[in-house]
N, C-alpha and C positions, 0 to 999 in steps of 0.2 A: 429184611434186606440183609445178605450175609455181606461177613465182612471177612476181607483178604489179606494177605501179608500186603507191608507196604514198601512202597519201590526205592528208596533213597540210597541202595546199594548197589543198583543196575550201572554198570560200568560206562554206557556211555552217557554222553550230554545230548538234551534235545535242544533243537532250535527255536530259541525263545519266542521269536516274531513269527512262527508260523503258528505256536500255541497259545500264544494269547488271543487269535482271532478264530482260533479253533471254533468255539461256537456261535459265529455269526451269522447274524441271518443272509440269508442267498440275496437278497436285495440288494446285501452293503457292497457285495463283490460286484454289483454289475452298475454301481456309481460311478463316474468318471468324468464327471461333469466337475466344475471349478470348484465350485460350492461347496459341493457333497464333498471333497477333500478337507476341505473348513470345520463344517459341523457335520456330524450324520446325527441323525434322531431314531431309536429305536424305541419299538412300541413291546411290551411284556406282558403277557396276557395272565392272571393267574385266578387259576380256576375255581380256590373255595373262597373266594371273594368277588367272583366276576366280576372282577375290575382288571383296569389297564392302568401300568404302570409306564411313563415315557421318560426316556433319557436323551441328554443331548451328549456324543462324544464329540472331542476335538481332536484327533488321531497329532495333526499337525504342533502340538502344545506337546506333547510327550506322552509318556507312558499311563501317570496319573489320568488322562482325559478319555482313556480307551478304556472300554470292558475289559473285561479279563473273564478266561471258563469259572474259575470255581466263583465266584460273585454268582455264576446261573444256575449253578448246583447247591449252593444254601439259598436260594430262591426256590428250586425245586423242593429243599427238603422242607421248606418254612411251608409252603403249601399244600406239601402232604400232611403235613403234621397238623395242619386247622384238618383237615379230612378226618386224621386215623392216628390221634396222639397218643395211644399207647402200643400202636404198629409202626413208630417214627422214631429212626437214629436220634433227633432229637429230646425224647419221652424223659433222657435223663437227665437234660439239664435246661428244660421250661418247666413252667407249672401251671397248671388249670385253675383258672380262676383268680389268678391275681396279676393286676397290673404290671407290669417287668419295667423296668430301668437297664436301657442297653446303652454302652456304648460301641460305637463300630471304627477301630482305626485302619487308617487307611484307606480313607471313603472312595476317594474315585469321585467314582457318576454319580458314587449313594446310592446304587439301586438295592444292596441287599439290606441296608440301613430304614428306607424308605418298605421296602417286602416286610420287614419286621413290624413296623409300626400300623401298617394296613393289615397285617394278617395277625398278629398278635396284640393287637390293638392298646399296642406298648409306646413309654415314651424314650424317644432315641435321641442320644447326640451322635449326630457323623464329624468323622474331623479329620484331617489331612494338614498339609503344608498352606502357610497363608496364599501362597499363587492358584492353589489349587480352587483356593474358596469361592472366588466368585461364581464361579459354573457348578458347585456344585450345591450352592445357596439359589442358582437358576433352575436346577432339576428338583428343589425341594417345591419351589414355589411353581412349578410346572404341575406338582400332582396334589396340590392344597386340597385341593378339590376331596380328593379320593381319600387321602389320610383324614381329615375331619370326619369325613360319613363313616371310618372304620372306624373311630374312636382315637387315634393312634397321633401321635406331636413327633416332629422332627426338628429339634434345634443343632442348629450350625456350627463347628466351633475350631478353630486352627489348633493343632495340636501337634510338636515337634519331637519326634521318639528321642526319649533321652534326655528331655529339658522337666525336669524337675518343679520347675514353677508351671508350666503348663498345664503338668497334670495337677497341683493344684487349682487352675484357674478354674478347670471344668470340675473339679470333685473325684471322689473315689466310690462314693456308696450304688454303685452299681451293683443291680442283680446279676447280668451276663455282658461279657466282650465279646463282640465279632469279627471276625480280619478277612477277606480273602486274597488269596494271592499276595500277602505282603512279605513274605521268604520271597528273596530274589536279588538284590545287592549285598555281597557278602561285608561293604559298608558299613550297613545299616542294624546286620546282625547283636551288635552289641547294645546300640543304641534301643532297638526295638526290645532285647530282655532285659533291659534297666525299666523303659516302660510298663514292662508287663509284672516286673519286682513289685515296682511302686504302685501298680495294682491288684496284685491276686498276691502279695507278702505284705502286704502295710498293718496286720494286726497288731498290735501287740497284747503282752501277757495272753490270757486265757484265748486259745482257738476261737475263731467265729462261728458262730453254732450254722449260719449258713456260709458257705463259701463263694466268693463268686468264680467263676467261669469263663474261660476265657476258648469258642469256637471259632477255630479255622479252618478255612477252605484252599488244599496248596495243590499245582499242579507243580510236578517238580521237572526244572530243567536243566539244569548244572549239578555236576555231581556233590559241589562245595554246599550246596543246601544242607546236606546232612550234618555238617558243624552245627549249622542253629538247632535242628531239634538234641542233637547230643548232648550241647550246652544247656537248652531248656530243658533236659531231663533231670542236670544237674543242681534244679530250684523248682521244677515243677513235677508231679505228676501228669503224664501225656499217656492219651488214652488215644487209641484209631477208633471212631464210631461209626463210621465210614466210608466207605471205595466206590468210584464209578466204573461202572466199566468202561472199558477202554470204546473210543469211537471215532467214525470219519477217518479211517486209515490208523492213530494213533497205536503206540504202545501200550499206555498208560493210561490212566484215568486219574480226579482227583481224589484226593486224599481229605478228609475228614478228620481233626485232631480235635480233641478239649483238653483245657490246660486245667491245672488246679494245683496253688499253692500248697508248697508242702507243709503238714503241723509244725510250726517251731518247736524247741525241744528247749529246757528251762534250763 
């Protein structure tokens, strides 16, 4: 998969609410029934596990309760990567044959959270804002099923960008972080690299002989995104591993980052 320059310098702003549903299924657009405004349920098929993965959104709850594109794009690459691990963006920051400890902020629906633990048959904390939790503690226990037969555990856990005790509460000894789509309120920006400090900087004295990692999936809509990655170049190494191409009319495609604290220096 080649990989492309990335967009966060393109002059204009895209319209947030038409790409975040950018990849839905044609289904969701022809609901309009009460209900279906409430909850929709989508079904994820993924192919080196033939298993189905089901989510519940609540569009009407806010942003947190909807999909978003790149959450289906590290779902894609997670399931090429059980295929063809040493032909997968991913090759450089899994490993064959040992159990992973991931954590995923900004879970959402949890579906890339829950793809990881089924297809990498890893154990994962997904975690979000406490209001977020209930539904997405519903979508873990929607797919029990499927994550046991893969080997794979999902535990639950509220976690607030920026609150220092939290990230104590869950732990730091993580193998790899996952985010998608969590660049988006220029808010949260600071808040979100104090989180990411207090996970991929927490060593002290001697370097960690393994580092952990931290992969994201952004589709960029505002030009002000590009603050966050400037400022995260300024405590991480940020790598593109990779670009979608662009589709369904779009300009742009998502973007593929991994983060890695930088050595401290004595």
């Amino acid at each position: 998969m080649s990989i492309i320059s990335t967009q966060e310098d393109d002059d204009d702003d895209i319209d947030p609410m038409k790409m975040i549903s950018l990849h839905d299924d044609d289904d969701d657009d022809k609901q309009h029934d009460a209900s279906s405004i409430n909850e929709q349920f989508q079904r994820h098929y993924i192919r080196s596990i033939d298993s189905t993965v089901v989510i519940r959104q609540i569009p009407s709850e806010g942003l947190s309760f909807k999909l978003w594109p790149a959450a289906t794009t590290l779902v894609t690459l997670l399931d090429h990567y059980r295929c063809h691990p040493c032909d997968s963006p991913l090759a450089s920051v899994l490993s064959n044959g040992v159990q992973l400890s991931i954590l995923e902020l900004g879970s959402g629906t949890g579906l890339v959270g829950m793809a990881a633990a089924a297809v990498l048959g890893a154990n994962v904390t997904v975690t979000d804002l406490p209001h977020v939790i209930p539904n997405l503690q519903f979508n873990v226990d929607a797919n029990a099923v499927t994550l046991c037969l893969q080997g794979g555990t999902v535990n639950v856990a509220p976690l607030r960008w920026g609150e220092a005790d939290d990230v104590e509460a869950i732990g730091r000894e993580f193998d790899l972080i996952m985010g998608s789509d969590v660049v988006y309120h220029d808010h949260l920006f600071e808040p979100l690299l104090e989180t990411l400090r207090l996970l991929l900087n927490s060593s002290t004295g001697e370097e960690k002989k393994k580092k952990t990692k931290f992969v994201v999936g952004h589709l960029r809509r505002w030009k002000k995104e590009a603050v966050f990655f400037k400022k995260a170049k300024k405590f991480f190494e940020v790598e593109t591993i990779h670009v979608d191409r662009p589709c369904d009319g779009a300009r742009i495609g998502v973007v593929v980052y991994c983060m890695t604290g930088k050595a401290k220096r004595s």
